[in-house]
N, C-alpha and C positions, 0 to 999 in steps of 0.2 A: 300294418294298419295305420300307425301314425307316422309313418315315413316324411310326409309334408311340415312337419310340426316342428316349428323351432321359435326359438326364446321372443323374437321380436312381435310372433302372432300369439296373443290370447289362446288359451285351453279353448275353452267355449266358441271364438270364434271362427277355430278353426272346426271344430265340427260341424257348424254351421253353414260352414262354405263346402266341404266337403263330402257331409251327407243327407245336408238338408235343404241343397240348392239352393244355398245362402239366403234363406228366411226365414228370418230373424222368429217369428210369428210361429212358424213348425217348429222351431228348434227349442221355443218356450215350452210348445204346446206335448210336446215329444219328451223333455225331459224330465218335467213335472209327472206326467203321465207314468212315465218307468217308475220314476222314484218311487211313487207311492205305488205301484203295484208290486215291485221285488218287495219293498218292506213289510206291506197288506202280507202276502203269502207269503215271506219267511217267516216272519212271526205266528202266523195261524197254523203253519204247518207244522211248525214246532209243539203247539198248544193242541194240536191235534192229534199227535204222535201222543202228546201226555193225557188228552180224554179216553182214548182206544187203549191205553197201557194201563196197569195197576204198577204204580212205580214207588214203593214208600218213601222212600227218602225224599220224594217231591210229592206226594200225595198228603205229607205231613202237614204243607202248607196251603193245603184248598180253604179257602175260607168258609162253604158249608159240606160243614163233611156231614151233617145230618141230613141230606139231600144225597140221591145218587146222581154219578155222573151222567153228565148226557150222554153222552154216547153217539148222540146224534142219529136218530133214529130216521130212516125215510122222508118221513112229514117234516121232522125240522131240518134238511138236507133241502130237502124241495123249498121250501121258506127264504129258510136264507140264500138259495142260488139264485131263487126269483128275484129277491129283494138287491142281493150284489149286482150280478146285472144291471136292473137299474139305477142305482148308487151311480156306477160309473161310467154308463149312457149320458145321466144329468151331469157329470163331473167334465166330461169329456167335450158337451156342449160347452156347457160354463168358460172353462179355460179358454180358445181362441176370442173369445167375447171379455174375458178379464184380461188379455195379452194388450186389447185395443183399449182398456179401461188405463192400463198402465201406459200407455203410449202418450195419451190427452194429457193426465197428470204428474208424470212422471217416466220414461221408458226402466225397462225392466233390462239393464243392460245385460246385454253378450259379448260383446266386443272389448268391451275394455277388460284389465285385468283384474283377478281375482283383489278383493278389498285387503286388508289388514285383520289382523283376528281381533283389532280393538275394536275396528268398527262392525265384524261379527258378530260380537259378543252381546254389545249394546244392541246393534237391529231383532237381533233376535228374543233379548228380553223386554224389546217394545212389543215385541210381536205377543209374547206370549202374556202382558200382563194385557195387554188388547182384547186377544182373544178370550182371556179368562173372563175379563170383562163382563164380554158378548154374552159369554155363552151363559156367563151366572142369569142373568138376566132376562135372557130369551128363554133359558129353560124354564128360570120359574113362573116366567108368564103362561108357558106352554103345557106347567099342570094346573091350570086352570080352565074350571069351567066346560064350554066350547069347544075349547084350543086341546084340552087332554083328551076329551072325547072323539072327537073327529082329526087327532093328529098323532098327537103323542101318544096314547094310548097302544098304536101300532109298535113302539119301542120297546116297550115295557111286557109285551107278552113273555119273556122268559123272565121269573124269581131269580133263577142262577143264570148272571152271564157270562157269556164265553167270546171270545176276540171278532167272530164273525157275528156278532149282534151288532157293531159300532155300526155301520152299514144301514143297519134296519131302522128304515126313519120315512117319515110321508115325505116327497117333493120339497113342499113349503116350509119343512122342518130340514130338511138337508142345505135350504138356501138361508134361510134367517136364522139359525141358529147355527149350524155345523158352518156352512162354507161365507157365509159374513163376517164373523168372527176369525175368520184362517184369516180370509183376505184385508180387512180393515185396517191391520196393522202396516202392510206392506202401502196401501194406500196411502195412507196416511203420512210415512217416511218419505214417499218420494223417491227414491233414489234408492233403487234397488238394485240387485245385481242376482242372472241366474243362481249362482252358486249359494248365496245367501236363501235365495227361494228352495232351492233343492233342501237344501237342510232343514228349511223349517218344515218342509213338504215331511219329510225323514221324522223330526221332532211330533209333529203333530198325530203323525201316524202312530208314529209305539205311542203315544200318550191314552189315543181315544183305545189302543188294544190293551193296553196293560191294564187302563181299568176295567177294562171288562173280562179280564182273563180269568178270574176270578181263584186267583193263587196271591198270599202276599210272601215273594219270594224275598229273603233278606239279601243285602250284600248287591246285588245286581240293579238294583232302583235306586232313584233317588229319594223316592218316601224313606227308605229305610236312614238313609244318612241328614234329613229336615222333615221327619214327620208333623214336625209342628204347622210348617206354612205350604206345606207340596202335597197335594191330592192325588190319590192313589185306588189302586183297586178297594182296599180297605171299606174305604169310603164310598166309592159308588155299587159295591157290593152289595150294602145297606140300602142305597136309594131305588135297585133295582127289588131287592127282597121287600122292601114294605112300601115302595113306591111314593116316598116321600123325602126330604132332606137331601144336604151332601146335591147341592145344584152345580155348583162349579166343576171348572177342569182339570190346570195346571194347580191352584191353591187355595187354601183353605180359607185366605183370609174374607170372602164376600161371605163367605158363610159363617165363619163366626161372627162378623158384623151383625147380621142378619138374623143372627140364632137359627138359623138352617142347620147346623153342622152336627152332626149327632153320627158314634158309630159304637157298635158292640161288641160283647167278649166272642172272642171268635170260638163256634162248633168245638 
């Protein structure tokens, strides 16, 4: 498979040339795309295997265990495949349209070689205090008023969520609040490189699943080792069940600024 591949050609660019007809624009559009669908479906299918099972030693940790599982009955089956579907129609437009958005401001390199993990490290916690940003703030415009009624309100139909809710979002809420906040960080740096994108593609995915998975698993998250400033299922557990508070992503801190931040004793 990699027979062609040696030290002097880039990772990335050799796939590029080799099975994506050397465009640069597919091989964006291609990557991104996989990433986030292996990670979307491992992780749901795991979380799915644990709603279908009664398993104590992980059932111990559901955050309402006064609620039965879903189970995922028909109607919420049909819901959310209608809803993923188009989640990833609108993601899949998006991308070749953000590939040229990075081109004008910045190109999203392939070709060149992978960065340093110093400057990994950094792009990626711009990314994510960016994103937190966004999203503290578009969410909490979007329960208001108008905006919850005729947008968000589509989110928030399940009290318990589960990994395939993150999905479930009107259009206008998938653009301004979900995929503004992913991409404004990268924007904003300039100087991107796929692999940098990938990961964050990888990061952002288990983030919007974990909180809705609605288990606060120890040991395996990061809530569990910085509860104090890292948002977690915990937390958006609560904002789904009473449909208020806990607006942030990655961290706590918009929301203790804000006095938004509120979570309870668990079931």
């Amino acid at each position: 498979m990699f027979e062609d591949l040696s030290p002097e050609k880039p990772f990335f660019s050799y796939l590029c040339d080799k099975y994506f007809y050397s465009s640069e624009s597919l091989t964006f559009v291609i990557c991104i795309l996989t990433t986030f669908e292996i990670t979307f479906w491992t992780l749901n299918l795991l979380l799915l295997y644990i709603e279908y099972n009664d398993i104590p030693a992980i059932d111990k940790y559901r955050i309402q265990k006064s609620r039965p599982k879903l189970r995922f009955q028909p109607e919420v089956v049909c819901k959310i495949k209608s809803e993923t579907i188009k989640y990833k129609v609108l993601v899949l437009c998006l991308l070749p349209l953000l590939y040229q958005i990075f081109k004008i401001i910045g190109p999203a390199s392939i070709r060149s070689p992978i960065p340093s993990l110093l400057t990994i490290a950094w792009q990626l916690s711009v990314f994510m205090v960016v994103e937190d940003t966004v999203f503290f703030w578009t969410h909490y415009l979007f329960h208001f008023g108008w905006l919850y009624k005729h947008i968000h309100k589509k989110h928030h139909i399940f009290k318990q969520p589960t990994g395939f809710v993150g999905p479930l979002a009107h259009p206008l809420e998938t653009l301004f609040q979900n995929q503004l906040g992913i991409w404004l960080g990268p924007c904003l740096i300039k100087e991107n490189h796929i692999f940098i994108l990938i990961l964050w593609t990888v990061i952002r995915t288990y983030q919007a699943i974990h909180a809705h998975c609605g288990y606060d698993f120890p040991y395996i998250t990061p809530q569990y080792y910085f509860r104090w400033f890292y948002n977690g299922p915990v937390e958006h557990d609560y904002h789904h069940e009473y449909g208020r508070m806990n607006y942030a992503s990655f961290f706590t801190v918009w929301d203790r600024l804000m006095k938004t931040y509120k979570i309870k004793v668990k079931d």
